[in-house]
KOLMARZA-378647 format. One record per residue (C-alpha): residue number from 1; chain; x, y, z. Coordinates in nm, 4 decimals, m for minus. Example, Ala and Ser with C-alpha at 12.3 -4.5 7.8 and 13.67 -1.06 7.14 Angstrom:
<nodes>
    nr   kette         c1         c2         c3
     1       A     1.2300    m0.4500     0.7800
     2       A     1.3670    m0.1060     0.7140
</nodes>
This chain:
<nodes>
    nr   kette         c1         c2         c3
     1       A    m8.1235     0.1527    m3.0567
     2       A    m8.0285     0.0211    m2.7229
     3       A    m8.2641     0.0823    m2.4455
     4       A    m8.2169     0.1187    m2.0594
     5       A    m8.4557    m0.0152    m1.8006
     6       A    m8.6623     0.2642    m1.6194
     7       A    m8.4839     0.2927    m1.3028
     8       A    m8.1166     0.2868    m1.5011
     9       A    m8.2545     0.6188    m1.6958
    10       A    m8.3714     0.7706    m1.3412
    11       A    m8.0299     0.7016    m1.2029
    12       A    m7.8506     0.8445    m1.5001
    13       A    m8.0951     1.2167    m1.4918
    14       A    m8.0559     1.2121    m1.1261
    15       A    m7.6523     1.1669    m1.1425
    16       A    m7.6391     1.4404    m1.4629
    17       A    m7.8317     1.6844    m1.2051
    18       A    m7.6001     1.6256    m0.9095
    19       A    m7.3454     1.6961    m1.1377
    20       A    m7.4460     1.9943    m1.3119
    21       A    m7.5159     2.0960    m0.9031
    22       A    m7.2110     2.0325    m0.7881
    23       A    m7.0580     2.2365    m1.1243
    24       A    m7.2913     2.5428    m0.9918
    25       A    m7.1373     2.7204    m0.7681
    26       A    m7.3510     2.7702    m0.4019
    27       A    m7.3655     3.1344    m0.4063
    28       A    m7.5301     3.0849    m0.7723
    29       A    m7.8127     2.8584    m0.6222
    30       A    m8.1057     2.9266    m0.3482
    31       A    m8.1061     3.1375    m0.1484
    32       A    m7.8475     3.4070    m0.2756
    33       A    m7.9121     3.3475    m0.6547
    34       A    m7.6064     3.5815    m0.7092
    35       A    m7.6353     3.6994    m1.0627
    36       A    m7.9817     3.6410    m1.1154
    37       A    m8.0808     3.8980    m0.8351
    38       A    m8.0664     4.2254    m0.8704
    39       A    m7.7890     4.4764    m0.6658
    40       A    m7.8948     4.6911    m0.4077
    41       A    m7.5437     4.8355    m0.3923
    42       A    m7.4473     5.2142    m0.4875
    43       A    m7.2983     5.1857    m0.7831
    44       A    m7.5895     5.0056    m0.9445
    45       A    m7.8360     5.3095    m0.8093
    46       A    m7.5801     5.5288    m0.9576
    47       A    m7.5624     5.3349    m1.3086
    48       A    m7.9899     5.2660    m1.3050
    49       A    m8.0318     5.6909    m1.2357
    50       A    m7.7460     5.7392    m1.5722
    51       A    m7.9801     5.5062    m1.8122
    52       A    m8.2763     5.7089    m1.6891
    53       A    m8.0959     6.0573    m1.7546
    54       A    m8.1156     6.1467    m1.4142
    55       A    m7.7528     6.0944    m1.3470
    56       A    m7.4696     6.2157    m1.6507
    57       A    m7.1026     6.2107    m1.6634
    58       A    m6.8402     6.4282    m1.8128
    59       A    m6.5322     6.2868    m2.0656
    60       A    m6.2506     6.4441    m2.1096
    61       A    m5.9501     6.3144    m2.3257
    62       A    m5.6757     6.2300    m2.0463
    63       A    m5.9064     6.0542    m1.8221
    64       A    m6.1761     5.9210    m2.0249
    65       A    m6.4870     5.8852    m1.7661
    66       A    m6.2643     5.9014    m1.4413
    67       A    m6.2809     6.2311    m1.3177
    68       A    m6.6481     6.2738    m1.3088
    69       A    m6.7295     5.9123    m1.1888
    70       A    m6.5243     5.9722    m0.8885
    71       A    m6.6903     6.2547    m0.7975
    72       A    m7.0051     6.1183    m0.8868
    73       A    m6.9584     5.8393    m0.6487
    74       A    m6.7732     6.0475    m0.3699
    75       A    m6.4493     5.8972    m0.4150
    76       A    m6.1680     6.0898    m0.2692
    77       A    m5.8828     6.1090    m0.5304
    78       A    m5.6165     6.1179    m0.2450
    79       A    m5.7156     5.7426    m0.1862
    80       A    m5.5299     5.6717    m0.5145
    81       A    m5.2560     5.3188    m0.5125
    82       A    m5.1107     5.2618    m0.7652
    83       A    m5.0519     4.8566    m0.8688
    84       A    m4.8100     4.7601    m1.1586
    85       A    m4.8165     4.3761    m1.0956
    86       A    m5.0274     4.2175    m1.4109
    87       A    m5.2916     4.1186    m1.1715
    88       A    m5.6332     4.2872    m1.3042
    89       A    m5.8989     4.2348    m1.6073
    90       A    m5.6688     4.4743    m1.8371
    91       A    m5.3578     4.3351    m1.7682
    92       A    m5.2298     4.3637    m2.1069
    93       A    m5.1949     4.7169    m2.0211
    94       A    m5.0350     4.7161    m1.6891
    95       A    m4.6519     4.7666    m1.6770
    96       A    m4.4163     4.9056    m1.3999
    97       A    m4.4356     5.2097    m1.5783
    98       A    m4.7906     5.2264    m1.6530
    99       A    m4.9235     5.1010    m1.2991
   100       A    m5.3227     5.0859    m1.2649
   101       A    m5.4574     5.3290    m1.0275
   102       A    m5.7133     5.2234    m0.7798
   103       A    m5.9408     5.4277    m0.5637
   104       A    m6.1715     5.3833    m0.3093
   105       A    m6.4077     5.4495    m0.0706
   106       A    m6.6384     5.2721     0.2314
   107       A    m6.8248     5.0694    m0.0634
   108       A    m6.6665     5.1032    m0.3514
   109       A    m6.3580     5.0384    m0.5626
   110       A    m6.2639     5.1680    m0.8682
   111       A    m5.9502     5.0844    m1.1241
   112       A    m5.8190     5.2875    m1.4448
   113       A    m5.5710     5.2143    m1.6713
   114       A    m5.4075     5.4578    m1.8984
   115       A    m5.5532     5.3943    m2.2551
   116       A    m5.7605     5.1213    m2.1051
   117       A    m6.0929     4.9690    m2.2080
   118       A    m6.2738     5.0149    m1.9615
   119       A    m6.2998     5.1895    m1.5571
   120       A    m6.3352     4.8474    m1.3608
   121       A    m6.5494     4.9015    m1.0109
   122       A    m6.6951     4.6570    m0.7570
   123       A    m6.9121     4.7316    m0.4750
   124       A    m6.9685     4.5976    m0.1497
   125       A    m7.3722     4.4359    m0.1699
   126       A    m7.5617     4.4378     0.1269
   127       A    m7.7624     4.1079    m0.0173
   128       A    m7.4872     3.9866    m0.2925
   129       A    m7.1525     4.0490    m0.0792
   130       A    m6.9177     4.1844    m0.3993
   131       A    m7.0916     4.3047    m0.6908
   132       A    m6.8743     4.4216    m1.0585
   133       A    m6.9142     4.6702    m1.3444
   134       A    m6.7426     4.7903    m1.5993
   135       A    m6.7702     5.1032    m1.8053
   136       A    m6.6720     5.2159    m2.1488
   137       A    m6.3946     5.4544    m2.1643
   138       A    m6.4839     5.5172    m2.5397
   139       A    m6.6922     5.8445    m2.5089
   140       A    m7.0805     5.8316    m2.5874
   141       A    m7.3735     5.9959    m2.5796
   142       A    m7.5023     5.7762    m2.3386
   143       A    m7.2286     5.6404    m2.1386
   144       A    m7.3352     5.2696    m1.9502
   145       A    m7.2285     5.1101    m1.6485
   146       A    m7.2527     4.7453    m1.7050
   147       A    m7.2953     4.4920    m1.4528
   148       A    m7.0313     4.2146    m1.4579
   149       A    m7.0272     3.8423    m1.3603
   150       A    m6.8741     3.5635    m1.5158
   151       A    m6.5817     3.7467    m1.6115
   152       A    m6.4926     3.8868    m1.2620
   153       A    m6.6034     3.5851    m1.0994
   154       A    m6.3567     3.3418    m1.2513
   155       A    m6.0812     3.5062    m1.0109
   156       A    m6.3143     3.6925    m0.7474
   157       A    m6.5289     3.4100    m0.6827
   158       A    m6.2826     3.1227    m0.6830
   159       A    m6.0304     2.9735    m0.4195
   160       A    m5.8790     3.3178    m0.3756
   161       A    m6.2233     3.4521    m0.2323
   162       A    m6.3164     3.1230    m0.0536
   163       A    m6.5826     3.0558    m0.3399
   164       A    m6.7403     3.3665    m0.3034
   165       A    m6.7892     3.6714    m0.4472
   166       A    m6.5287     3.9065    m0.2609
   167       A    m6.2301     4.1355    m0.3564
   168       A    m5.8628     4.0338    m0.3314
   169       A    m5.5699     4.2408    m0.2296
   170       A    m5.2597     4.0230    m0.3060
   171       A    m4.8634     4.1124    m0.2831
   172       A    m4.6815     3.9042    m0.5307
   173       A    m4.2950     3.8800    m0.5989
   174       A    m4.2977     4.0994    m0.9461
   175       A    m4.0261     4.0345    m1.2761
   176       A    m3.9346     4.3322    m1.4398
   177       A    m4.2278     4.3811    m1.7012
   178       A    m4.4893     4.3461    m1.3659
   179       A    m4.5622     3.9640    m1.4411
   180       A    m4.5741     3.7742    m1.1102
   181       A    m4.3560     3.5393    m1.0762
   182       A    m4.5887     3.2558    m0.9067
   183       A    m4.3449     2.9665    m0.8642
   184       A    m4.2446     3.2089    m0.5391
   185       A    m4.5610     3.2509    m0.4407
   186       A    m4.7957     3.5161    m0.3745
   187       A    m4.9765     3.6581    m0.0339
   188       A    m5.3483     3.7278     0.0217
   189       A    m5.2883     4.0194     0.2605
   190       A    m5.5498     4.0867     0.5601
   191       A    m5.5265     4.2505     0.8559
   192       A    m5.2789     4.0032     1.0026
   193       A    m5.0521     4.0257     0.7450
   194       A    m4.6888     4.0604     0.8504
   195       A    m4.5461     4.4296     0.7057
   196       A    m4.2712     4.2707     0.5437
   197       A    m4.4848     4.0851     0.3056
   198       A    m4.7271     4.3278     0.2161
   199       A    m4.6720     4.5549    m0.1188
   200       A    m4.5692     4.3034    m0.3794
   201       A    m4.6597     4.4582    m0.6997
   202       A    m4.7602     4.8189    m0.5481
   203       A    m4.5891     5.1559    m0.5171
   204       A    m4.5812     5.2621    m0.1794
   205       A    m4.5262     5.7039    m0.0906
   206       A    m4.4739     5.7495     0.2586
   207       A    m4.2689     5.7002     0.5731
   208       A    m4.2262     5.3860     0.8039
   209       A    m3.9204     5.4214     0.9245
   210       A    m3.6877     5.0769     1.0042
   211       A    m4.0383     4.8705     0.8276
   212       A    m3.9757     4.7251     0.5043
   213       A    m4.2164     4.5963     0.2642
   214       A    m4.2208     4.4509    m0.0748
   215       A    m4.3617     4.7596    m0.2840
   216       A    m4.1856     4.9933    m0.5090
   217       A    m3.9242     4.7242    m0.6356
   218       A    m3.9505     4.3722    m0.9022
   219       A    m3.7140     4.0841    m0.8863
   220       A    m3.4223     4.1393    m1.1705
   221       A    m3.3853     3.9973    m1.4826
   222       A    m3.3270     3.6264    m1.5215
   223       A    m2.9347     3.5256    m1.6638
   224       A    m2.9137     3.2601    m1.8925
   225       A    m2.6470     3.0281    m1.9843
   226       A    m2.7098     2.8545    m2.3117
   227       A    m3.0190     2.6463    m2.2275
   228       A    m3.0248     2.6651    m1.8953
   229       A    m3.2878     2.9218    m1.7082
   230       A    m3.1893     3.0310    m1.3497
   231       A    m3.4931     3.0546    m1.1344
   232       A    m3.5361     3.3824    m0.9765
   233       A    m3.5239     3.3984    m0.5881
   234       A    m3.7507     3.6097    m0.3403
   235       A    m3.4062     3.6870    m0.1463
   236       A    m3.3258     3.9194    m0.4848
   237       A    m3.6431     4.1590    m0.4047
   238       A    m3.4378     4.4650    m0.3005
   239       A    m3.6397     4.6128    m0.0417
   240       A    m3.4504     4.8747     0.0665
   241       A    m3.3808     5.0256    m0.2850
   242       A    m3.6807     5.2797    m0.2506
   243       A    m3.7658     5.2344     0.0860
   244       A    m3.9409     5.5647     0.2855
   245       A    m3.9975     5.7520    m0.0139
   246       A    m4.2522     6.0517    m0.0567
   247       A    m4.2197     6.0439    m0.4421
   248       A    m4.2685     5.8263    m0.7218
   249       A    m4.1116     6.0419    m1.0219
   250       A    m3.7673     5.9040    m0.9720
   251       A    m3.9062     5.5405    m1.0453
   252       A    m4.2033     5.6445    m1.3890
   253       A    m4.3403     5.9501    m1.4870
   254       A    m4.6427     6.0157    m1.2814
   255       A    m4.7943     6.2823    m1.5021
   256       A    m5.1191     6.0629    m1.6045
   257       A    m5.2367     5.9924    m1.3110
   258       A    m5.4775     6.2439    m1.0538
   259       A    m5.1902     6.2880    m0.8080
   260       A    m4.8606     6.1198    m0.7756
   261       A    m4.8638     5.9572    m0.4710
   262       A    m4.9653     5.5670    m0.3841
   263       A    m5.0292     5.6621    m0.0208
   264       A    m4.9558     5.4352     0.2559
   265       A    m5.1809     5.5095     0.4877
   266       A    m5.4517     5.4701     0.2315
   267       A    m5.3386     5.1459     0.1162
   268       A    m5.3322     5.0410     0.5038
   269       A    m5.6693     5.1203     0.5051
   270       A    m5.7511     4.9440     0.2113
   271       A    m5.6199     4.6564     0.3476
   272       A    m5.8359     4.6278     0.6005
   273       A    m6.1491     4.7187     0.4340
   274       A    m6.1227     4.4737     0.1781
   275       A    m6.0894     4.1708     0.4775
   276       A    m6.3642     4.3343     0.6429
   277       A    m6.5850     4.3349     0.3115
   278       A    m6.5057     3.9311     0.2702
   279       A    m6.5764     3.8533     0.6105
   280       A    m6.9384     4.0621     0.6310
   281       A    m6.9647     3.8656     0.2825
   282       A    m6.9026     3.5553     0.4549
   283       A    m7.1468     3.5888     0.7552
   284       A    m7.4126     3.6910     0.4782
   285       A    m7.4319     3.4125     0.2978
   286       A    m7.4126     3.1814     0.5992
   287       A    m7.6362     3.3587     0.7434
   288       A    m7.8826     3.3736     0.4546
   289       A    m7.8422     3.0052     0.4327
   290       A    m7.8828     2.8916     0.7785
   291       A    m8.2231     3.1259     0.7854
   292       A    m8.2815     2.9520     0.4931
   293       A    m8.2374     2.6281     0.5929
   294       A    m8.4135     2.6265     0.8819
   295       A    m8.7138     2.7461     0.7176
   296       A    m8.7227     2.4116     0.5547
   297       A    m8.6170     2.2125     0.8514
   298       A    m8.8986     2.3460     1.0711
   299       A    m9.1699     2.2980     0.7525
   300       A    m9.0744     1.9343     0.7373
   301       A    m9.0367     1.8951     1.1270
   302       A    m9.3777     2.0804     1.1318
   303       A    m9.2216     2.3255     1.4159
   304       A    m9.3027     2.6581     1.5016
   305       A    m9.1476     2.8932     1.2072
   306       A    m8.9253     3.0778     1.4607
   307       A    m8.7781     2.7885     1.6075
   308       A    m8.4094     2.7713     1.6168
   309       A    m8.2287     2.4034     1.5932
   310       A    m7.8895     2.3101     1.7944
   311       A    m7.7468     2.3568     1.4159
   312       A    m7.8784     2.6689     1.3775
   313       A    m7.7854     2.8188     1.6533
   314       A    m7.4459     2.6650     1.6549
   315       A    m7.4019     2.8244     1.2296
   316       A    m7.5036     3.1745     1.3563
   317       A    m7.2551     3.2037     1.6339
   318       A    m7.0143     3.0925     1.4147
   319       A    m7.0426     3.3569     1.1531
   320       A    m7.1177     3.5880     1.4507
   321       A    m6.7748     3.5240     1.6222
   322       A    m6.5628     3.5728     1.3068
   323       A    m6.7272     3.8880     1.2566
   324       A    m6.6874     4.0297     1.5710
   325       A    m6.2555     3.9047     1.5503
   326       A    m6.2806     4.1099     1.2539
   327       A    m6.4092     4.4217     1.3981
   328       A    m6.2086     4.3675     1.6816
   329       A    m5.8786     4.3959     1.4680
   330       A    m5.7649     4.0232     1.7096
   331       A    m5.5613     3.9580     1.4945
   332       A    m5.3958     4.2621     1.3625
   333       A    m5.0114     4.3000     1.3118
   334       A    m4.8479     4.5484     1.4951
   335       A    m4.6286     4.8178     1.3262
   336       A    m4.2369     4.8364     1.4981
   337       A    m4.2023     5.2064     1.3803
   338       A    m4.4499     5.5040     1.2864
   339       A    m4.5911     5.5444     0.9367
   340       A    m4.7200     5.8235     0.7454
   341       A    m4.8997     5.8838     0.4619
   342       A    m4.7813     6.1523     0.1573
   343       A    m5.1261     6.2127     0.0104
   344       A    m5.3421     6.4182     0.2703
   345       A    m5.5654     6.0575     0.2753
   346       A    m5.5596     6.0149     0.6430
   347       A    m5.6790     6.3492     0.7044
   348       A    m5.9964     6.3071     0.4671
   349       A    m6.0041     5.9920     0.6001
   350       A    m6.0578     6.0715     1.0113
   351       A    m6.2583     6.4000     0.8973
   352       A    m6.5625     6.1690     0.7884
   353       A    m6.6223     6.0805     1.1465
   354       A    m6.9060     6.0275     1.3164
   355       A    m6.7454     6.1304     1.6611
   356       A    m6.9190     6.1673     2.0021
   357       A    m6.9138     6.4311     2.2577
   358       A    m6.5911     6.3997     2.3127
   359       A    m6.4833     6.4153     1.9122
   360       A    m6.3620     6.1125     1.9042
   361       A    m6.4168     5.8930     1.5902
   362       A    m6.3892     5.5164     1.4964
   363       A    m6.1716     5.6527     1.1542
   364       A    m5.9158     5.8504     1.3951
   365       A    m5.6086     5.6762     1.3315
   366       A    m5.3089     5.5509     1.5407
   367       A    m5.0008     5.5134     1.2949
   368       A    m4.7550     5.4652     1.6270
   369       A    m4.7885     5.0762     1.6988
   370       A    m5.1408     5.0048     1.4965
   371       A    m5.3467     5.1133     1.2030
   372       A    m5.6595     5.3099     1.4172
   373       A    m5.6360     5.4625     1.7854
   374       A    m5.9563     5.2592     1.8926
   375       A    m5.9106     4.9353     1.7172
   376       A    m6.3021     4.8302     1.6449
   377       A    m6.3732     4.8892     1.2729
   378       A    m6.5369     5.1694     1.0907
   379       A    m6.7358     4.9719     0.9334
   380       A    m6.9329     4.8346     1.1645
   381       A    m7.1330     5.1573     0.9922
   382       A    m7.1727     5.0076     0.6491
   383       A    m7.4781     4.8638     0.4730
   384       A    m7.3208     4.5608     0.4639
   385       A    m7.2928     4.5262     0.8149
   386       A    m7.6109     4.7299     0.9399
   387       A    m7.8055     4.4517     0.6874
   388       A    m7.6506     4.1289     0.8193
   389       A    m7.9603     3.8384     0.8634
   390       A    m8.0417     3.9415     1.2157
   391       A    m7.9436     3.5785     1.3526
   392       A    m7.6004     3.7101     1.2324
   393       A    m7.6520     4.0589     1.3279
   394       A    m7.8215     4.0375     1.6906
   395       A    m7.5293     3.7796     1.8045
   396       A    m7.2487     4.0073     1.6858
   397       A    m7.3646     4.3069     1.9083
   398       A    m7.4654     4.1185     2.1752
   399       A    m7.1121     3.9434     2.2315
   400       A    m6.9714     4.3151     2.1237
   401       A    m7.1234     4.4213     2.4344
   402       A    m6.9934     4.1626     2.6101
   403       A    m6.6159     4.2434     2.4922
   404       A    m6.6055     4.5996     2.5678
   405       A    m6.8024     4.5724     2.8841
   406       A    m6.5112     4.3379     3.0455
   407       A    m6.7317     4.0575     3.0223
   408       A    m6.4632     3.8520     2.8150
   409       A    m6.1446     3.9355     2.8698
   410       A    m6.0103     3.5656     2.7011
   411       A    m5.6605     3.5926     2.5529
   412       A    m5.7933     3.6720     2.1541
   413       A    m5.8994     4.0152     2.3041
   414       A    m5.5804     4.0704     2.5396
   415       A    m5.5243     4.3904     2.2870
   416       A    m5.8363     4.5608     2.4054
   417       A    m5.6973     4.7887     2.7023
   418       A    m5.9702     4.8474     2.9983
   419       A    m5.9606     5.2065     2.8156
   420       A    m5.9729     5.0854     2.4314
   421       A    m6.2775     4.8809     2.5276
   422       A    m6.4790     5.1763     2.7438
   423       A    m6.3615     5.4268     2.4731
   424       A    m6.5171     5.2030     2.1957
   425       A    m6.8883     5.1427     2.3505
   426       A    m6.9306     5.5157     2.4405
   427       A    m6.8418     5.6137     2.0705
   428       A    m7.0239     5.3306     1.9345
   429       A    m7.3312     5.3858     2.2219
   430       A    m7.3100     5.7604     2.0671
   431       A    m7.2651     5.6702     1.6834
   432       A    m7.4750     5.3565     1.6196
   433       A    m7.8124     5.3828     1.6176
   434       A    m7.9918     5.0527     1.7195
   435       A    m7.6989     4.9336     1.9697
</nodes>
């Protein structure tokens, strides 16, 4: 048997740790201890109360579990897209003419399949950022809702999320069956997003006039000349082929699904939501880290427990400032022609308020040259804002006030009008308690 000095076997248990460390990923250690902890987030009240028996839901043979979970978990059916690129835990199932449906509201998501497996929902966690579930669509007597994380994580915790947990809205150049084709590329769309390269894999219903995107259309199919395989080329994405359309039923039978429309508007919405979630994800767990951190630093140190290091200061105000870009909209595209939604989604939508005196609403939207009329987002409301680690929190609404009160008027918030800004802080000074 061949033996190692002492100090060789130390080095060898301390280099196995780093590197079973460095194989963990961050938001799996201290302090966020992602799937170890337990969810705070609405769909994991909702599936706790439904293994209690306080909370049932209803089958029924087209739908499986659908119907009554989305009303369960006030989800408006008119926020219905529907996404035929294989890009989704079922994607065995997913074709151009079976597209997965996806609905959503301020904090949750939720995707069917026809004769799939399972519903697949996330949430947005005020302590865990994006949280997953799945639930049988085989009818029981005691139907489950079954927290997910290694399986969801392996795409929504990766490179595409910025290693963490977050939720991904990506337009891809599509083949004929729905398969990306990824040697073109695909887009991680957020609010800045150009038009023209949002929609890759989606059907689109709606109007937006001389605007073209990539929904509603795949690349065609491939020629071949004996053994030679001609690449396919994004120029071939014929984006004008079903272009401003109100209907899909000329494209796939639409009779499965709740409603037939994929609205724009909704999808718009979407959009943004899901950049905002990843970015009040993001100032979380820095913010939860750097509280964290200096914890430690002050122990060691022996300084008072509130003190706040150069480094600590300088990490808050970091995560602070992308926030408030975020709910700012600095960076938002703007739209060359009107759009409209086919669905009824944006009037659900703006009827959710709250408004002020003067009924005016964060949700009212604009439609003419950007997404909402006062461009500061809605949720700014949420949990997972309202629950931000107050070194986060506290430097976001103070340099909020600063913004709308003319107090920087720098060139990343030249889209804030003299009356966009005063319109936002009375509706906010109105709607948010705690301002």
């Amino acid at each position: 048997m061949i033996r190692f000095p002492g100090f060789i076997i130390l080095a060898m248990v301390v280099l196995l740790g780093t590197s079973r460390g460095l194989a963990q990923a961050r938001y799996e250690m201290e302090p966020i201890n992602y799937s170890r902890a337990e969810p705070t987030d609405k769909v994991y009240q909702f599936a706790q109360k439904l293994a209690n028996g306080t909370e049932s839901l209803e089958w029924d043979k087209k739908h499986g579990y659908l119907k009554s979970l989305l009303d369960k978990l006030d989800i408006p059916v008119e926020s219905q897209a529907l996404v035929f690129s294989k890009t989704s835990l079922q994607v065995s199932q997913i074709t151009p003419t079976e597209p997965r449906a996806l609905y959503f509201n301020d904090d949750i998501y939720l995707g069917w399949v026809q004769n799939g497996d399972v519903i697949e929902i996330s949430a947005a966690d005020s302590k865990l950022g994006a949280t997953f579930y799945t639930l049988s669509q085989k009818k029981q007597i005691n139907p489950t809702v079954q927290r997910e994380t290694f399986r969801c994580l392996q795409c929504h915790g990766s490179s595409h999320t910025r290693g963490r947990p977050g939720h991904i809205v990506r337009s891809v150049y599509p083949t004929e069956t729905g398969l990306p084709q990824y040697s073109l590329g695909t887009h991680s769309i957020d609010d800045k997003s150009e038009y023209e390269n949002r929609f890759g894999g989606w059907y689109v219903t709606g109007t937006h006039g001389k605007l073209r995107h990539m929904g509603n259309t795949w690349l065609p199919k491939t020629t071949r000349t004996g053994t030679r395989h001609f690449e396919r080329d994004s120029a071939e994405l014929d984006t004008a082929k079903h272009a401003n359309i109100n209907s899909l039923d000329s494209i796939f039978d639409t009779s499965p699904y709740l409603i037939g429309d994929s609205d724009l508007v909704a999808q718009l919405v979407l959009q943004h939501q899901v950049h905002m979630h990843n970015v009040l994800t993001a100032a979380l767990f820095s913010g939860r880290q750097t509280a964290h951190d200096a914890v430690v630093m002050n122990k060691i140190f022996e300084r008072d427990p509130g003190y706040e290091s150069e480094s600590t200061i300088s990490r808050y105000e970091s995560a602070a400032e992308r926030v408030l870009k975020a709910l700012l909209f600095c960076d938002e595209a703007r739209l060359a022609d009107p759009i409209n939604g086919s669905s009824g989604f944006a009037a659900e939508f703006e009827r959710q308020g709250p408004f002020d005196n003067e009924k005016r609403s964060l949700r009212q939207l604009d439609l003419k040259e950007r997404l909402f009329k006062y461009p500061c987002s809605f949720l700014i409301y949420s949990d997972s804002f309202q629950n931000l680690p107050q070194g986060v929190k506290s430097r976001v609404l103070n340099r909020l006030d600063e913004v709308l009160s003319g107090g920087d008027v720098s060139e990343e918030f030249s889209h804030l009008t003299e009356s966009d800004r005063s319109s936002i802080k009375a509706i906010l000074a109105q709607t948010l308690g705690g301002l």
